[in-house]
C-alpha positions as CSV (number, residue, x, y, z in Angstrom):
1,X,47.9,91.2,182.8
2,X,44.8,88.8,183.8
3,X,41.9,89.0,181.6
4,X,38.6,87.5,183.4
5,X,35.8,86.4,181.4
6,X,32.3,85.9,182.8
7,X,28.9,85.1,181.5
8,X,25.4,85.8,182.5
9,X,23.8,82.3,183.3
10,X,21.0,83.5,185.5
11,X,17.7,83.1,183.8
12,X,19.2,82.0,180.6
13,X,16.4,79.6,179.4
14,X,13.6,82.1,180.1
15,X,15.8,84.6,178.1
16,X,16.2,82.3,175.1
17,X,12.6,81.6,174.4
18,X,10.9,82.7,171.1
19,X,7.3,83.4,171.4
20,X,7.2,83.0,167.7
21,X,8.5,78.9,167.6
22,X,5.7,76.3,167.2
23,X,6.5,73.5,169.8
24,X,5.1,70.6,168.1
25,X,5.2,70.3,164.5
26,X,1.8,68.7,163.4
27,X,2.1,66.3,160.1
28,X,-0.1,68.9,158.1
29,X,2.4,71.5,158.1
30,X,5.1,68.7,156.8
31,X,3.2,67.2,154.3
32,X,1.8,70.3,152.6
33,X,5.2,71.7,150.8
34,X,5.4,68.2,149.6
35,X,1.9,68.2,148.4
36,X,2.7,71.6,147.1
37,X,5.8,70.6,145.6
38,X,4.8,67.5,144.0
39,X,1.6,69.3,141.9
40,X,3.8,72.4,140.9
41,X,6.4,69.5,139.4
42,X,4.1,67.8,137.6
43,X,2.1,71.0,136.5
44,X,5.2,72.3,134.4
45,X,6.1,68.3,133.2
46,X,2.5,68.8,131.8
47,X,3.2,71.6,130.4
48,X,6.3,71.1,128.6
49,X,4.6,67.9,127.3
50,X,1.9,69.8,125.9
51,X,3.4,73.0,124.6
C-alpha cells in the first residue's frame, strides 16, 4: 500500500497574511503596559501603606 502525501504550496504567503497584524511595533505601544503596570504597582503599595 503506498500512501502519497502532498501539500498546497502555491500562493502560500499571500494565504497566510493577517490583515489584523501591525507590521512595525512603534515604542508607544511597548512602553505603555509598562507605564501602565508600573502606576497600578505602586497604586496598591500606596494603598496597603496607608490602609
Amino acid at each position: 500500500m503506498t500512501l502519497g502525501i502532498t501539500s498546497c504550496t502555491d500562493q502560500f504567503e499571500e494565504t497566510n497574511i493577517n490583515p489584523n497584524l501591525i507590521s512595525e511595533i512603534t515604542s508607544g505601544a511597548v512602553l505603555n503596559p509598562v507605564i501602565y503596570t508600573m502606576l497600578s504597582n505602586n497604586t496598591a503599595k500606596n494603598y496597603d501603606i496607608t490602609a
